[in-house]
C-alpha angles and dihedrals in degrees: 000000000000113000128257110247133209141143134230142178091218137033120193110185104192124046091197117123092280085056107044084049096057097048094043084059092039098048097039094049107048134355103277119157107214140185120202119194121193145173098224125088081228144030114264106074109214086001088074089053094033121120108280093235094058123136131190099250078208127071113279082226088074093043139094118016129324102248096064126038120221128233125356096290100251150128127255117251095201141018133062084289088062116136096019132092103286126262115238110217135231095268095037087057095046092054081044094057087042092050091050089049094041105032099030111014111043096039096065087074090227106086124070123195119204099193108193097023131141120218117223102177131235125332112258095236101036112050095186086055118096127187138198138145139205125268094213100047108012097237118167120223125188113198130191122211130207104184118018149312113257108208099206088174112062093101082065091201115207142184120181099264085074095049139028123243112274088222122089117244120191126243106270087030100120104221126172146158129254086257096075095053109088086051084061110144093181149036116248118215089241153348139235123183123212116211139018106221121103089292085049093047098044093047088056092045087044086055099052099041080057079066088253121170112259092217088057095069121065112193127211105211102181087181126022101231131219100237127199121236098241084215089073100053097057128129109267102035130145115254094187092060106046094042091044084061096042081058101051089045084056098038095051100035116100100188135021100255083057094050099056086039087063090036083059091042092066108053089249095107139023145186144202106241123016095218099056118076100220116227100190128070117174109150102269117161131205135159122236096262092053097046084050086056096048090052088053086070097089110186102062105161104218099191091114131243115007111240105186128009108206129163097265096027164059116199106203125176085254116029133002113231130193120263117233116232117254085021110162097206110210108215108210096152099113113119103237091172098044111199087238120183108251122236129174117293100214101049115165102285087350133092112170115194115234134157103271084179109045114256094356100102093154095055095037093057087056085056101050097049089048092052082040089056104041106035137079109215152029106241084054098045086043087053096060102033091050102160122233130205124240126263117253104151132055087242086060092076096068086055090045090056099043085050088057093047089057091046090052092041089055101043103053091053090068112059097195081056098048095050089050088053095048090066102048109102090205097063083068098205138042112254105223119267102242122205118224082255094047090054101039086052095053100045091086089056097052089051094050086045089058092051097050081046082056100050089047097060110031085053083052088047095042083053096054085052093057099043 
């Protein structure tokens, strides 16, 4: 059967939410035609195969594409969640996704969607010429594209339904996902939750709010995690202000356990037990009640990964415990924020979509097609969409943070910039219109800021030489 042919300025491959928000800000800001590919039946990437009780642990108000907000913009009445931005769920998002392709997107007559379609790649002799073909029928498309190729896919986002647990579980151990919760017919004689990340921490919240027994869930937490207060990531909220006190927790600590103290004091980062020194940070969020829900679970085996789940017993990288008979083991290990290398994001006839500010996608994406859209070249657009790696130790934080102090530094020195960033509604807070003067005049400190962010880290890493 002879390929379908079309041509394109723009292909997107990954209609996930990295993707969608790309081509929202592409398409509303020049006259590009695109084609987006995807594997999906519908737009929304790991959002379509997520746990049906999933929530975003961010307001819905930061979330989706630009161009269309999500959700009604208030504030929840009940729940653990009362008094904060709402929390779209999983099937509010994905009518979200479906609204931005049906109602923005395709009307514009310039974007095409291919739903169950299977990306191949370029064709060997013909480097312009993509190719891809259709899971269902089987039908072949060749694509040639005049600007560049656009890899919404290179986060490469996962939750346990896509892959299976990487520890081993003997045959009559009854292991799910947190999919198959809410299809539950009977009641187990106990649970025990794999995992301590968000989908850890949601399939313990989803139990409790089901009025189980705390005493009936035992939790593996391999890591202790930093969390963030929900209360200090709402619309509305002053950026001067939070950042002002990230930088006084960096600028009097003297040593990186008094930073995070300080960080804790005040209310910026939390944390599940206070007797335990968390190792892991990987931009979690949680509000107060939640967090006081989460601390009512008292057996929470701390021995690090399981490595094998038999009858009689869990195999951890430090101890081995008994299994208790009749057990429902909850697997929540799959690495929804992969630690993934970081390469340029405008690269010749390539973009490939990455976080520039550390666990914001969506927002990011919207940066990178606007770049994409209003500068010249590479090594500019690359400037100012320079990736960052996700968090995943505590230590990450205080690169986090000095990532977000360049990026700051670098886009309020470009006033066309500034103003474009003052009217997206992901990036969740105005950043402060700086004067000349006022720059000039803050430079020094985050320079000095940098420094302190060093020291920091190179003592922490002298310390881990010596032991």
């Amino acid at each position: 059967m002879k390929p379908t042919t079309l041509e394109v300025d723009y292909l997107i491959v990954g209609a996930g939410a990295m993707g969608m928000a790309f081509a929202d800000t592409l398409i509303a800001e020049t006259d590009a035609t695109v084609a987006i590919v995807d594997r999906y039946d519908q737009p929304g990437g790991h959002w379509t195969v997520a746990y049906p009780f999933v929530r975003l642990h961010q307001p819905s108000a930061f979330y989706g594409v630009n161009s269309r907000d999500l959700g009604s913009g208030t504030v929840d009445q009940d729940g653990w969640n009362a008094g904060l931005g709402e929390l779209a769920s999983r099937s509010e998002i994905l009518s979200y996704f479906d609204q931005v392709m049906r109602k923005t997107l395709l009307p514009t007559g310039r974007v095409s969607y291919f739903p169950k379609s299977f990306y191949d790649g370029p064709d060997p002799q013909r480097p312009d010429v993509h190719r891809f073909h259709s899971i269902v029928s089987g039908a072949a498309f060749e694509v040639t594209v005049k600007r560049r190729t656009v890899d919404a896919t290179y986060m490469n986002v996962t939750v346990p339904a896509m892959v299976p647990p990487k520890y081993e579980v003997a045959p009559g151990v009854r292991l799910i996902t947190p999919n198959q919760l809410p299809a539950l017919r009977e009641q187990p004689s106990h649970y025990t939750v794999v995992g301590a990340g968000k989908t850890g921490m949601d399939a313990c919240l989803w139990l409790l709010s089901r009025g189980t027994d705390p005493s009936d869930i035992t939790w593996i937490m391999p890591r202790d995690s930093w969390l963030i207060d929900r209360a200090h990531t709402q619309p509305g909220g002053s950026y001067l202000e939070t950042e002002a006190a990230r930088r006084r927790a960096v600028a009097d600590a003297d040593t990186v356990q008094e930073l995070f103290a300080r960080l804790e004091d005040d209310g910026l980062l939390l944390r599940l037990s206070p007797d335990i020194e968390p190792t892991a940070y990987r931009c979690a969020t949680v509000a107060r009640a939640e967090l006081d829900q989460l601390r009512r679970i008292g057996d929470v085996l701390r021995h690090g990964r399981v490595k094998r789940i038999g009858e009689d017993a869990i195999e951890l990288d430090q101890a081995t415990v008994p299994a208790r008979a009749g057990t429902l083991y909850v697997d929540c290990t799959a690495d929804g924020l992969e630690r993934r290398p970081t390469v340029p994001v405008f690269d010749r006839a390539r973009i490939t979509l990455q976080a520039v500010v550390p666990c914001q996608q969506v927002f990011s994406a919207a940066l990178i097609a606007h770049v994409e859209a209003d500068y010249a070249d590479d090594d500019t657009k690359n400037a100012l969409c320079a990736p960052s790696q996700h968090p995943d130790s505590a230590l990450d934080w205080i690169r986090f943070f000095g990532d977000i102090q360049e990026r700051v530094v670098r886009w309020t020195a470009d006033p066309a910039l500034l103003e474009w960033l003052g009217t997206c509604r992901l990036l969740g807070r105005r950043l402060p219109e700086l004067t000349p003067e006022q720059r000039t005049a803050l430079l020094p400190v985050f320079e000095a800021l940098k420094l302190k962010l060093e020291q920091l880290l190179d003592q922490t890493n002298a310390v881990a030489v010596v032991n």
